[in-house]
HTML snippet that shows the backbone in 3Dmol.js (N, CA, C, O; Angstrom):
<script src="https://3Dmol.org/build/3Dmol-min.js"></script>
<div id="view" style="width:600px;height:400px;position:relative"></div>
<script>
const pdb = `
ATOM      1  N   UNK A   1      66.214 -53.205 -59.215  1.00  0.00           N
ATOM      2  CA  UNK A   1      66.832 -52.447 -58.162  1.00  0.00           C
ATOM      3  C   UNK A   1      66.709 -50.967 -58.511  1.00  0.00           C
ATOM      4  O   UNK A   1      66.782 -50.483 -59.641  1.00  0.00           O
ATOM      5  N   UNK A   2      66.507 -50.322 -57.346  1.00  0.00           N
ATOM      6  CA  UNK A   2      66.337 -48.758 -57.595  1.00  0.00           C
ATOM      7  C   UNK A   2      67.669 -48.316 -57.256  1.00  0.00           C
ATOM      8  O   UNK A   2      68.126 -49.003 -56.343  1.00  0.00           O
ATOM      9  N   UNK A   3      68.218 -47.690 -57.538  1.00  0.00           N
ATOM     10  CA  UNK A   3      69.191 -46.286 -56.967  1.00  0.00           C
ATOM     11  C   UNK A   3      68.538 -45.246 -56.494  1.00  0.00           C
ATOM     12  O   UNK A   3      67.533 -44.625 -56.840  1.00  0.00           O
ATOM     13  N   UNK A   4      69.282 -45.175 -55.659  1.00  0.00           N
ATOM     14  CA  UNK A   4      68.750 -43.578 -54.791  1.00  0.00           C
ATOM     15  C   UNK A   4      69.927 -42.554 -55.283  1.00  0.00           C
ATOM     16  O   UNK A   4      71.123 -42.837 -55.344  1.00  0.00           O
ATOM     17  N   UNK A   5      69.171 -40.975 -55.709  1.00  0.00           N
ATOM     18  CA  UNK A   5      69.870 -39.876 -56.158  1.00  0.00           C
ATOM     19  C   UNK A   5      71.222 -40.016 -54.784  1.00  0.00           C
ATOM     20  O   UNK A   5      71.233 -40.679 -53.747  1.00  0.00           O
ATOM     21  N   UNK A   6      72.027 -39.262 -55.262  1.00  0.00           N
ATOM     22  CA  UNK A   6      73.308 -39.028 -54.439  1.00  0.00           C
ATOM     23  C   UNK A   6      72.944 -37.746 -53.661  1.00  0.00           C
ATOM     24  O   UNK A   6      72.383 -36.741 -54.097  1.00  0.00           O
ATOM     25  N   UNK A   7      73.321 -37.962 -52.602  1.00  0.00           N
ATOM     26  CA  UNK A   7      72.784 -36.480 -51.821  1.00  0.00           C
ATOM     27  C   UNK A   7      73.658 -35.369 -51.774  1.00  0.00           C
ATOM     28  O   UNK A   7      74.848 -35.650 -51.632  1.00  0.00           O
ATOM     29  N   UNK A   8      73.409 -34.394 -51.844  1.00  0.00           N
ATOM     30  CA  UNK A   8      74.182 -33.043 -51.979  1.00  0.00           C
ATOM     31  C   UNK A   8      74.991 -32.670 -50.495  1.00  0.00           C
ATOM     32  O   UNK A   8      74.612 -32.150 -49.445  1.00  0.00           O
ATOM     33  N   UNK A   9      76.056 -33.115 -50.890  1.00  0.00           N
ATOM     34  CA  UNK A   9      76.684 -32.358 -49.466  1.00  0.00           C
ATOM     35  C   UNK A   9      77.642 -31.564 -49.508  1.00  0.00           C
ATOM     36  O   UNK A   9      78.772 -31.807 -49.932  1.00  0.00           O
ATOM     37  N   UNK A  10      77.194 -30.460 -49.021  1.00  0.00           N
ATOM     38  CA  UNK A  10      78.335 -29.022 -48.851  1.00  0.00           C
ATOM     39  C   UNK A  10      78.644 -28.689 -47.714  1.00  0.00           C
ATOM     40  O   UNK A  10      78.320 -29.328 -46.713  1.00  0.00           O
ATOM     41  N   UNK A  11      79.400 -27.507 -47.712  1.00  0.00           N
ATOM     42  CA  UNK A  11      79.743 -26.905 -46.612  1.00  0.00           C
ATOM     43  C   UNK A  11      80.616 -27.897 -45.610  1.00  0.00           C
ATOM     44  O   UNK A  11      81.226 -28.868 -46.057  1.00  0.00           O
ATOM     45  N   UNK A  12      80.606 -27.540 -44.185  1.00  0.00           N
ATOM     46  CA  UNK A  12      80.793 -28.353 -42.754  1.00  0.00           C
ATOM     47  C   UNK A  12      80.833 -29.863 -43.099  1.00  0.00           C
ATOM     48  O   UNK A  12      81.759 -30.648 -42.895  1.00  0.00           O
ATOM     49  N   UNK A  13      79.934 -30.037 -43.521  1.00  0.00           N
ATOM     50  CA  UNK A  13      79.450 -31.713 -43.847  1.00  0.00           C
ATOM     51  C   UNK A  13      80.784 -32.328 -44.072  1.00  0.00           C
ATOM     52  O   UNK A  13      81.555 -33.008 -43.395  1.00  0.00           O
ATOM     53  N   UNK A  14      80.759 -31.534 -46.014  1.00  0.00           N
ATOM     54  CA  UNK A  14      81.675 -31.806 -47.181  1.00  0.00           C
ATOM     55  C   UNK A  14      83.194 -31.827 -46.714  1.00  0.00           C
ATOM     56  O   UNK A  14      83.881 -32.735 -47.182  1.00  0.00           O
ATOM     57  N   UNK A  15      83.460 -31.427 -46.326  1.00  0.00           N
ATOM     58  CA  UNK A  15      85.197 -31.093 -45.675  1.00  0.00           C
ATOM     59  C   UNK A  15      85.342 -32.208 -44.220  1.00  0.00           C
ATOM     60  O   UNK A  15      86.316 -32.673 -43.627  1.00  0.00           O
ATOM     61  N   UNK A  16      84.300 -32.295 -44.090  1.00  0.00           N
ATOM     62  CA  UNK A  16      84.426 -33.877 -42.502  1.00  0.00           C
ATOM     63  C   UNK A  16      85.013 -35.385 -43.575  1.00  0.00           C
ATOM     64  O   UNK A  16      85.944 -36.118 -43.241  1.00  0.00           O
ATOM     65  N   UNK A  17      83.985 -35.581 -45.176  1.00  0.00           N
ATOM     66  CA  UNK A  17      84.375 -36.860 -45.577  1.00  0.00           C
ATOM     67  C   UNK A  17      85.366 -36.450 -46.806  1.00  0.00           C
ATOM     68  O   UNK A  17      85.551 -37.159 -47.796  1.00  0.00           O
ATOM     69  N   UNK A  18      85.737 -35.671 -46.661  1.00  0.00           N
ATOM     70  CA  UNK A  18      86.876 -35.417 -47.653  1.00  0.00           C
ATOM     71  C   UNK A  18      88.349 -34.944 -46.987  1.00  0.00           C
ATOM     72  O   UNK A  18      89.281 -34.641 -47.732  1.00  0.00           O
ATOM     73  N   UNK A  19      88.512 -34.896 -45.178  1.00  0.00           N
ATOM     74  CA  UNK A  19      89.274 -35.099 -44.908  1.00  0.00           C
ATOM     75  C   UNK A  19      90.469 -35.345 -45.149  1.00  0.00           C
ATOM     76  O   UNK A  19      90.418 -36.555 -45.370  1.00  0.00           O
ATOM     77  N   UNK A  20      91.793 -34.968 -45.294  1.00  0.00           N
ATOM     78  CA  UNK A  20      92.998 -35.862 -45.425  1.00  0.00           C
ATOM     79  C   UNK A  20      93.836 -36.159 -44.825  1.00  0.00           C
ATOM     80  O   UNK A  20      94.772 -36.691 -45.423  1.00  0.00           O
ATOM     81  N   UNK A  21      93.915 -36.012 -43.656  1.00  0.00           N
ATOM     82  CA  UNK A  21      94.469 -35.768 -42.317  1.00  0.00           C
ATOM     83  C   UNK A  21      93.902 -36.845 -40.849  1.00  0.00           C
ATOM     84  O   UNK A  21      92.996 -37.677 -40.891  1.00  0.00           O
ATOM     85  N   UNK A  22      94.348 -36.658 -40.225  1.00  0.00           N
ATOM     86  CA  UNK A  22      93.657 -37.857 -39.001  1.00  0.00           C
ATOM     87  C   UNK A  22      92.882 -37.401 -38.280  1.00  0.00           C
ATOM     88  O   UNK A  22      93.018 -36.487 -37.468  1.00  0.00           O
ATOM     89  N   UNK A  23      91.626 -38.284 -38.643  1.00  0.00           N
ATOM     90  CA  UNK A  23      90.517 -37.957 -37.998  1.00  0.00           C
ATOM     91  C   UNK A  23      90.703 -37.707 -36.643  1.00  0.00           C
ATOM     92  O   UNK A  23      90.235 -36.618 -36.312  1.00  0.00           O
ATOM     93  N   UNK A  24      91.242 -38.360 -35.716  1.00  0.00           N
ATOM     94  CA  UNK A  24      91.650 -37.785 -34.453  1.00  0.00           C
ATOM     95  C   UNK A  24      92.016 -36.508 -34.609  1.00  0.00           C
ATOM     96  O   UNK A  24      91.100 -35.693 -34.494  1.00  0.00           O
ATOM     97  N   UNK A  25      93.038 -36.112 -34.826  1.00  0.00           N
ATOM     98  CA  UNK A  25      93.269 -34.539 -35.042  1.00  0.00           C
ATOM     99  C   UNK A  25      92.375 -33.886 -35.453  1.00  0.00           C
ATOM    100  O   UNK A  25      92.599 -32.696 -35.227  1.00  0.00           O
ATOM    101  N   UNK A  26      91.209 -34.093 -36.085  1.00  0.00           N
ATOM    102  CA  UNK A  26      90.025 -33.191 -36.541  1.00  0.00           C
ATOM    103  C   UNK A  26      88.820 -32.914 -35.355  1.00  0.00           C
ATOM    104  O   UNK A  26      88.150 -31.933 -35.030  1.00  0.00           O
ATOM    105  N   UNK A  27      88.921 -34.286 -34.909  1.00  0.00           N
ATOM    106  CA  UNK A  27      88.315 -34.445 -34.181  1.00  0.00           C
ATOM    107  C   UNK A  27      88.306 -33.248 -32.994  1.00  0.00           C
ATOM    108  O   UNK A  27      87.431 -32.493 -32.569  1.00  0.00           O
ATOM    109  N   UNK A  28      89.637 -33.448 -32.697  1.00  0.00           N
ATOM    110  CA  UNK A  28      90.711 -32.848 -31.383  1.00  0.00           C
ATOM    111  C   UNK A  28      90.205 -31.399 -31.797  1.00  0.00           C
ATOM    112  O   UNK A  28      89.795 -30.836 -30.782  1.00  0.00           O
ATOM    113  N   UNK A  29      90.089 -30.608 -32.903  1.00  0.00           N
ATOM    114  CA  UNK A  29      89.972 -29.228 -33.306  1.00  0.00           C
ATOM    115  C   UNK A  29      88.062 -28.793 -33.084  1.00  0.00           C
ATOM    116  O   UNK A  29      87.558 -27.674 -33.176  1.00  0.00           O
ATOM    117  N   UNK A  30      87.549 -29.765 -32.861  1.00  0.00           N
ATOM    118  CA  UNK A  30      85.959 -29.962 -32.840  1.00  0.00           C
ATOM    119  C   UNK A  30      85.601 -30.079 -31.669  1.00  0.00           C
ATOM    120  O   UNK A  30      84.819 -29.259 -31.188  1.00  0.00           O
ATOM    121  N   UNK A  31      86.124 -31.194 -30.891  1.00  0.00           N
ATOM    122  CA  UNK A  31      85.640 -31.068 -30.092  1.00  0.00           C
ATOM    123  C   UNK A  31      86.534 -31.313 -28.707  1.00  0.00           C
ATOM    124  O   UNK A  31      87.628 -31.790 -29.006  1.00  0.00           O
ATOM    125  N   UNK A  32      86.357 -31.103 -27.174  1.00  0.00           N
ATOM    126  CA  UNK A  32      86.823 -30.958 -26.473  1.00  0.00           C
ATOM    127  C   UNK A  32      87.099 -32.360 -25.903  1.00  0.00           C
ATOM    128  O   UNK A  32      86.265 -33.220 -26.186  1.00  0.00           O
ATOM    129  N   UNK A  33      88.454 -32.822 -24.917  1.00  0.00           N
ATOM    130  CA  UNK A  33      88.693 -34.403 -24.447  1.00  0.00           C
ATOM    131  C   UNK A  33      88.777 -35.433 -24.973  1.00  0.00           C
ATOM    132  O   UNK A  33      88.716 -36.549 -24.456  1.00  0.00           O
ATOM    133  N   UNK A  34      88.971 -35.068 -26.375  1.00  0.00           N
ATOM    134  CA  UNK A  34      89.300 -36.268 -27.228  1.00  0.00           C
ATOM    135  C   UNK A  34      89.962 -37.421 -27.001  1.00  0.00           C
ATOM    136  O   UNK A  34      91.134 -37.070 -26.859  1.00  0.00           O
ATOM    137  N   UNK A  35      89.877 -38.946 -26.847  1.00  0.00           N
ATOM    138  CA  UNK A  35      90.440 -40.196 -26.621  1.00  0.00           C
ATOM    139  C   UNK A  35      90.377 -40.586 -27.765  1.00  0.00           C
ATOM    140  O   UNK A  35      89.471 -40.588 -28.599  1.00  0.00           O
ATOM    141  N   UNK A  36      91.708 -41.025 -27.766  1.00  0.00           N
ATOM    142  CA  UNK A  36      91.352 -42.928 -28.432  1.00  0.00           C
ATOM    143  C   UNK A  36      91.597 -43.946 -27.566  1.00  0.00           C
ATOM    144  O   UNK A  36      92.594 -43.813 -26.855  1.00  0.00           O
ATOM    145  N   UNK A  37      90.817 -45.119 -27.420  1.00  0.00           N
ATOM    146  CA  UNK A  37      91.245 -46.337 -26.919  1.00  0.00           C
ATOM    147  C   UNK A  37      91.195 -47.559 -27.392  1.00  0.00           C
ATOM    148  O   UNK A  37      90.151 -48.150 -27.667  1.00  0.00           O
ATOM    149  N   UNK A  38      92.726 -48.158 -27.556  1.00  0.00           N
ATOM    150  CA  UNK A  38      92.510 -48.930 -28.947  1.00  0.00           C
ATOM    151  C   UNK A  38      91.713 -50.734 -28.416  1.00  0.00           C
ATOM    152  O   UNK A  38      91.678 -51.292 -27.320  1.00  0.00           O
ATOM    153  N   UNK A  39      91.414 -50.974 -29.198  1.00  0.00           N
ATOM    154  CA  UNK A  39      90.433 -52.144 -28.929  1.00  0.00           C
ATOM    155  C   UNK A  39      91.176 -53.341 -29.148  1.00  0.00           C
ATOM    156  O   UNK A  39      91.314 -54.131 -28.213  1.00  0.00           O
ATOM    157  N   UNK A  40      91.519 -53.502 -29.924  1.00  0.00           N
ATOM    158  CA  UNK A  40      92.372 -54.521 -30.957  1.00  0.00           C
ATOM    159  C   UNK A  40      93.166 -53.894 -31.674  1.00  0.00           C
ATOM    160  O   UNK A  40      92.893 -52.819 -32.209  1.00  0.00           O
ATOM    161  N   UNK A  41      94.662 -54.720 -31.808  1.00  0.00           N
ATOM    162  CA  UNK A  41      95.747 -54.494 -32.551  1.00  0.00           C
ATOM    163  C   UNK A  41      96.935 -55.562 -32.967  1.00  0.00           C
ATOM    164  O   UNK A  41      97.869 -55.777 -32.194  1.00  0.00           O
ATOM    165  N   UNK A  42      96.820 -56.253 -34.324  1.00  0.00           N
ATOM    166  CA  UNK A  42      97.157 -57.220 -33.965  1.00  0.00           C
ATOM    167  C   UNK A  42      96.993 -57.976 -35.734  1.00  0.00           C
ATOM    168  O   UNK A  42      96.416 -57.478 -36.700  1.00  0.00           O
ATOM    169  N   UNK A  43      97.543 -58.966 -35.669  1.00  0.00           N
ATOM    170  CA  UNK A  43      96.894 -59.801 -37.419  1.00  0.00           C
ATOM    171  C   UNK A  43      95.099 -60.096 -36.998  1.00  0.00           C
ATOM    172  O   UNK A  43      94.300 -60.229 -36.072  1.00  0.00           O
ATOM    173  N   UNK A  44      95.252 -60.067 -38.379  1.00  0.00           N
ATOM    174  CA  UNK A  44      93.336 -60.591 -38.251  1.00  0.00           C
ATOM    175  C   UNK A  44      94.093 -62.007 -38.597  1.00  0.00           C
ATOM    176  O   UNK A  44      95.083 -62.417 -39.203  1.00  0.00           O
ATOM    177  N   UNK A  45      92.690 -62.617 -37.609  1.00  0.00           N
ATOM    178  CA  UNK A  45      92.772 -64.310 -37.284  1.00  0.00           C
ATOM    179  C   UNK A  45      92.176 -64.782 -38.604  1.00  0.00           C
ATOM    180  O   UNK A  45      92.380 -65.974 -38.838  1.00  0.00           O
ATOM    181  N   UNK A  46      91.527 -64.146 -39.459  1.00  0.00           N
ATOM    182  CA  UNK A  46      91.223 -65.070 -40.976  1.00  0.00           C
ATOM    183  C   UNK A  46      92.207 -65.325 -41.696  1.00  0.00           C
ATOM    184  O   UNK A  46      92.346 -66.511 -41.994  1.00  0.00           O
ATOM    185  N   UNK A  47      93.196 -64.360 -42.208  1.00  0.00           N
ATOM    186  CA  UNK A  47      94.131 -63.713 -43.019  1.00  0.00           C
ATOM    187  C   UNK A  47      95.089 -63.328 -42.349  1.00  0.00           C
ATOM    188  O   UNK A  47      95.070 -62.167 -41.938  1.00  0.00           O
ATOM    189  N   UNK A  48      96.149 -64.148 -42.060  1.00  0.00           N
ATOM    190  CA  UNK A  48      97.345 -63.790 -41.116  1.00  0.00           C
ATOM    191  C   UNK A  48      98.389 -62.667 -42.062  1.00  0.00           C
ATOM    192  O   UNK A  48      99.323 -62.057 -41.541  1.00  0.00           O
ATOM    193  N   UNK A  49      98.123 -62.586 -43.093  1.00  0.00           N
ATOM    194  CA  UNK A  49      98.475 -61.178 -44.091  1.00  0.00           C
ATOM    195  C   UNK A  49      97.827 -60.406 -43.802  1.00  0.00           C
ATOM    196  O   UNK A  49      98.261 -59.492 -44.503  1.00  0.00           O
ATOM    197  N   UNK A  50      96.742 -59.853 -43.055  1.00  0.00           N
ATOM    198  CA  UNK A  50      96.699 -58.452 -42.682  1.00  0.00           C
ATOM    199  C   UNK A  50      96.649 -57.962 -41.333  1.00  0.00           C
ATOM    200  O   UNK A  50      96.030 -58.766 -40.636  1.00  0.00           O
ATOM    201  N   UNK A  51      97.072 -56.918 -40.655  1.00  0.00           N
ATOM    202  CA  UNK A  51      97.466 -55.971 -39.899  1.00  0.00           C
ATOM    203  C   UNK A  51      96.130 -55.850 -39.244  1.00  0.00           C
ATOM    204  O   UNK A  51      95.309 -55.852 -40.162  1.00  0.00           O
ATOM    205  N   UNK A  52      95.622 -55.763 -38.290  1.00  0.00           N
ATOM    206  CA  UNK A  52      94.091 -54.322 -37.972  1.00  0.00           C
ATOM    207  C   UNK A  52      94.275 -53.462 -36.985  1.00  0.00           C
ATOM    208  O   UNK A  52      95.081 -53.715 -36.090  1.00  0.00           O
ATOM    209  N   UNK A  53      93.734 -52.608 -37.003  1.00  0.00           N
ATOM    210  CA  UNK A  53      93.711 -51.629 -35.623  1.00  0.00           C
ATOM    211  C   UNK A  53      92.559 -51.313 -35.351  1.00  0.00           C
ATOM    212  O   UNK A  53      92.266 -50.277 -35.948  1.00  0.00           O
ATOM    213  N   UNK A  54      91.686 -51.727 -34.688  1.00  0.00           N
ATOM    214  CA  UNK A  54      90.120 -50.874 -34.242  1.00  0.00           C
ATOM    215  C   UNK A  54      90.444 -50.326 -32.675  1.00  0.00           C
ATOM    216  O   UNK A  54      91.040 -50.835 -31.726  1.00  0.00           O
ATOM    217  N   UNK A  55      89.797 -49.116 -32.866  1.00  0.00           N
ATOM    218  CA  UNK A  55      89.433 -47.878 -32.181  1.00  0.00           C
ATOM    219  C   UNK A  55      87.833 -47.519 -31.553  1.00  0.00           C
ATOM    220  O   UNK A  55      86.769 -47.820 -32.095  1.00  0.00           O
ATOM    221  N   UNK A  56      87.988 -46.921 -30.489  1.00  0.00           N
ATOM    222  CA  UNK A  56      87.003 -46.266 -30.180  1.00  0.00           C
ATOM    223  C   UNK A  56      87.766 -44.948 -29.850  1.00  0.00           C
ATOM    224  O   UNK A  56      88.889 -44.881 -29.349  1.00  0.00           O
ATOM    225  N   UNK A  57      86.885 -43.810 -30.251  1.00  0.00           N
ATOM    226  CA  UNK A  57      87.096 -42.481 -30.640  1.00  0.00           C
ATOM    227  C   UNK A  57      86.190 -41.926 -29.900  1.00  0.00           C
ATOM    228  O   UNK A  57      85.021 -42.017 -30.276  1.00  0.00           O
ATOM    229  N   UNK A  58      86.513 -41.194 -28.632  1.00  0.00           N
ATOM    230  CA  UNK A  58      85.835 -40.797 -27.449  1.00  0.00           C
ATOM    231  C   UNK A  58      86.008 -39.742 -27.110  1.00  0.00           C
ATOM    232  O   UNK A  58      87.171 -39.338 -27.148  1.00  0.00           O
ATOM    233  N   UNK A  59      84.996 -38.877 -26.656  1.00  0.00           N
ATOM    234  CA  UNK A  59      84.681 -37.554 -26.586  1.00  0.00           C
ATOM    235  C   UNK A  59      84.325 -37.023 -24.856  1.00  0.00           C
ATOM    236  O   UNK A  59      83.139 -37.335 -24.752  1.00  0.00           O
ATOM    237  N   UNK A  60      84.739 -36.414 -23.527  1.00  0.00           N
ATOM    238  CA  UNK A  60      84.055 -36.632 -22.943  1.00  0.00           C
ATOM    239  C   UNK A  60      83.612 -37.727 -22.151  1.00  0.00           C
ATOM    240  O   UNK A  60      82.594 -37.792 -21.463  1.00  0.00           O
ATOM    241  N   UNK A  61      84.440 -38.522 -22.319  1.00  0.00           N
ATOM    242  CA  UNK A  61      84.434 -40.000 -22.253  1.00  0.00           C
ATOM    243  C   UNK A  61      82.715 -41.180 -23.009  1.00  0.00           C
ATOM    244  O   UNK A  61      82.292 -42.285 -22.672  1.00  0.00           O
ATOM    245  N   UNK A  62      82.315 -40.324 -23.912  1.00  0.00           N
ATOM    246  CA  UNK A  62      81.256 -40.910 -24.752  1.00  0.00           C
ATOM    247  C   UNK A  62      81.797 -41.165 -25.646  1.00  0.00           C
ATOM    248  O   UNK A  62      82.435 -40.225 -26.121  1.00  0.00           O
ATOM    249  N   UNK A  63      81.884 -42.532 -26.411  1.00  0.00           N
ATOM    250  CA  UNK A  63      82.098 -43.204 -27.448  1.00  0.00           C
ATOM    251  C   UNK A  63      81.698 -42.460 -28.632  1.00  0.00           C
ATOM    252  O   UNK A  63      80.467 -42.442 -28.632  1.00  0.00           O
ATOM    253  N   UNK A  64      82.148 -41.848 -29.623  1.00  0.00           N
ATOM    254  CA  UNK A  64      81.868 -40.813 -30.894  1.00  0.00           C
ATOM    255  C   UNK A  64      81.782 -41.459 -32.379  1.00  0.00           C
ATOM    256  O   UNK A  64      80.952 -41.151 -33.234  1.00  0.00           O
ATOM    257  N   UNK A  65      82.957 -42.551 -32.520  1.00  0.00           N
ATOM    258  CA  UNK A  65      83.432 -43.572 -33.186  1.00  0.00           C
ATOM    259  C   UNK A  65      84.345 -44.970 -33.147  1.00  0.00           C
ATOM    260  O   UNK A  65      85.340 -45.218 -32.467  1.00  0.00           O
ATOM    261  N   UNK A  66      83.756 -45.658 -33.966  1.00  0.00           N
ATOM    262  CA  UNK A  66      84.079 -46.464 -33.965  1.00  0.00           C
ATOM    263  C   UNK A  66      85.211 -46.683 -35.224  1.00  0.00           C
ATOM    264  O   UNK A  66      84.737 -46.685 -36.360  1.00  0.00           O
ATOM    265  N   UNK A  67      86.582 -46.854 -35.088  1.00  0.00           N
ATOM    266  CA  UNK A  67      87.295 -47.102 -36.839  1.00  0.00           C
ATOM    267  C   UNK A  67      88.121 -48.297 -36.667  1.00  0.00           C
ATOM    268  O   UNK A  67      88.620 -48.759 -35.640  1.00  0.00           O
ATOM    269  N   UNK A  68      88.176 -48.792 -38.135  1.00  0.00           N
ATOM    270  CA  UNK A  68      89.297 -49.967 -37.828  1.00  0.00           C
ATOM    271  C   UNK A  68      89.667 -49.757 -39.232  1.00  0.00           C
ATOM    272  O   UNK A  68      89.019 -49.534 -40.254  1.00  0.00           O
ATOM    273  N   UNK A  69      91.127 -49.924 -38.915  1.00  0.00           N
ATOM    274  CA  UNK A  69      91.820 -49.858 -40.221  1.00  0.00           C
ATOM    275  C   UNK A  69      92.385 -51.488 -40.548  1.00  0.00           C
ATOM    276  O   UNK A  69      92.472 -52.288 -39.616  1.00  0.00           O
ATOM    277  N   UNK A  70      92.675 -51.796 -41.667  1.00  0.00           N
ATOM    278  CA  UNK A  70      93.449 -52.872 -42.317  1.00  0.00           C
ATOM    279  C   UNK A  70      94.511 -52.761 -43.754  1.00  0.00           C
ATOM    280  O   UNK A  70      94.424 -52.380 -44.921  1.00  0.00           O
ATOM    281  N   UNK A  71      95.606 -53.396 -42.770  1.00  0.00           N
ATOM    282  CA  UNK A  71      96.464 -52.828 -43.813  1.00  0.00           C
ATOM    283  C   UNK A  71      97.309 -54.537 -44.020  1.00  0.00           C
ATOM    284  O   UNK A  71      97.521 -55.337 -43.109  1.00  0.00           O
ATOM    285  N   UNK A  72      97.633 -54.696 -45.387  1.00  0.00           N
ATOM    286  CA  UNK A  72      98.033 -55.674 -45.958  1.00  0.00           C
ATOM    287  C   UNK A  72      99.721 -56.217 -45.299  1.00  0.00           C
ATOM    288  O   UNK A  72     100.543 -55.969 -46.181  1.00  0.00           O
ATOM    289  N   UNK A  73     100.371 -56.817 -44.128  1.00  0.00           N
ATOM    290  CA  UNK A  73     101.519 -56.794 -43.616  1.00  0.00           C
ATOM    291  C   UNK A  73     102.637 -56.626 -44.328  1.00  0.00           C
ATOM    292  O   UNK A  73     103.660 -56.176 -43.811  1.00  0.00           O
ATOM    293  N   UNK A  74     102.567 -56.926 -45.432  1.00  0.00           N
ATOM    294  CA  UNK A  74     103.820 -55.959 -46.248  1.00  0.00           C
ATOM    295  C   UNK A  74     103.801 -54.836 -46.765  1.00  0.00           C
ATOM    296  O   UNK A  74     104.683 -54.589 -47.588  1.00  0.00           O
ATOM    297  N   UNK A  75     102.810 -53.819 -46.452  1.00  0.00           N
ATOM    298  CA  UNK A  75     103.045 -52.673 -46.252  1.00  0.00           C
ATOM    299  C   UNK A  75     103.148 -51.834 -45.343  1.00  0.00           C
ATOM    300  O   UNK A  75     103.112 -50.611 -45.483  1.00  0.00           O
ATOM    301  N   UNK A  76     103.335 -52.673 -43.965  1.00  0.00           N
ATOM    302  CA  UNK A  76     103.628 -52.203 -42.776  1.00  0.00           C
ATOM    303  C   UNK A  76     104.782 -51.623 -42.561  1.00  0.00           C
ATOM    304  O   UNK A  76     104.815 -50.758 -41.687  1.00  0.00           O
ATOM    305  N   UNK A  77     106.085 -51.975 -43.347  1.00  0.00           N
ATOM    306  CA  UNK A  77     107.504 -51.535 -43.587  1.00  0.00           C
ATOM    307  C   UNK A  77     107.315 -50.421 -44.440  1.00  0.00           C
ATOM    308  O   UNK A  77     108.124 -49.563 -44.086  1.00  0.00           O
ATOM    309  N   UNK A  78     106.595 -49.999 -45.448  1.00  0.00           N
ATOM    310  CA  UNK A  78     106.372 -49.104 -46.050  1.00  0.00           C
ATOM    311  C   UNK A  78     105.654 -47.776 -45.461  1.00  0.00           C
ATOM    312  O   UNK A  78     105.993 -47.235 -44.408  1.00  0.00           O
ATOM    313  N   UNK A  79     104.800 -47.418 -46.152  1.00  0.00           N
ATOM    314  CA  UNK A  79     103.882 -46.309 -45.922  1.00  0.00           C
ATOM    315  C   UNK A  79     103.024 -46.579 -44.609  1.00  0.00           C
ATOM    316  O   UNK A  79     103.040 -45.478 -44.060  1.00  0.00           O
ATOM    317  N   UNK A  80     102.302 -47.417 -43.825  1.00  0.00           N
ATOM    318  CA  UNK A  80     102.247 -47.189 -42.748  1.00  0.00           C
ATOM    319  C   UNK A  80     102.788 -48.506 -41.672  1.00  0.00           C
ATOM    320  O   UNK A  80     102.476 -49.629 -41.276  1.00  0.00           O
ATOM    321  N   UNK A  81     103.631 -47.639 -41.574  1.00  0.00           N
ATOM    322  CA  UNK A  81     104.952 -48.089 -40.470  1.00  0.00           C
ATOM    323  C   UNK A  81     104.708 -47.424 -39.400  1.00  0.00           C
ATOM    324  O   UNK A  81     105.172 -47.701 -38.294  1.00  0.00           O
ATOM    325  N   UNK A  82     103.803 -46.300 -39.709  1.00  0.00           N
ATOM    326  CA  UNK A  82     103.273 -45.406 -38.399  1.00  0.00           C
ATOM    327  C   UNK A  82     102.636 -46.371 -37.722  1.00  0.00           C
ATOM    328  O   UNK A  82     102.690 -46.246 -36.499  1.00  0.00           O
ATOM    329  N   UNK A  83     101.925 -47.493 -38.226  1.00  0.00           N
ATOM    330  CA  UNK A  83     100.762 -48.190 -37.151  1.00  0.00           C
ATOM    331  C   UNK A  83     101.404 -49.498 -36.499  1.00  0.00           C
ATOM    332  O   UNK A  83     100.746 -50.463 -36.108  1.00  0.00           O
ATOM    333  N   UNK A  84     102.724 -49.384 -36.445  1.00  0.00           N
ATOM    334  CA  UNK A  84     103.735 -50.384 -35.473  1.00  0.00           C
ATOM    335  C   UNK A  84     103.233 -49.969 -33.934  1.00  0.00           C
ATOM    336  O   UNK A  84     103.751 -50.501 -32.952  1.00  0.00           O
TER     337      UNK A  84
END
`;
const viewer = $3Dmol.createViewer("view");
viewer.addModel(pdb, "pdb");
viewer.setStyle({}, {cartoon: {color: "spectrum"}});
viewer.zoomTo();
viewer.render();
</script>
């Protein structure tokens, strides 16, 4: 197996995947008409222990992204309790 060098990313790029904040809100500062519309929200049907949320992240009404988060259901009372 080869590895490929790691690519150099600065500037604009560098500060998009190092983010710490919600991508929506970044988004919202970038670009104009920002949506979300959530897709699914709900337990995943494999693993009734976890949470999901998938998104489409829309611009303009053009689809920009796609995200889905998963979070373990006992930490839904905890740290994100935001995604009730």
């Amino acid at each position: 197996m080869t590895w490929l060098k790691l690519p150099t990313i600065k500037g604009h790029e560098f500060s998009w995947i190092t983010e710490e904040s919600s991508l929506t809100e970044r988004l919202k500062k970038e670009f104009n008409d920002v949506k979300v519309d959530v897709i699914y929200e709900g337990l995943a049907s494999e693993k009734e222990t976890e949470y999901i949320r998938e998104v489409i992240i829309k611009s303009c009404d053009k689809p920009m992204i796609f995200a889905q988060t998963r979070v373990k259901m006992i930490d839904l009372d905890s740290a994100w309790s935001c995604l009730k």
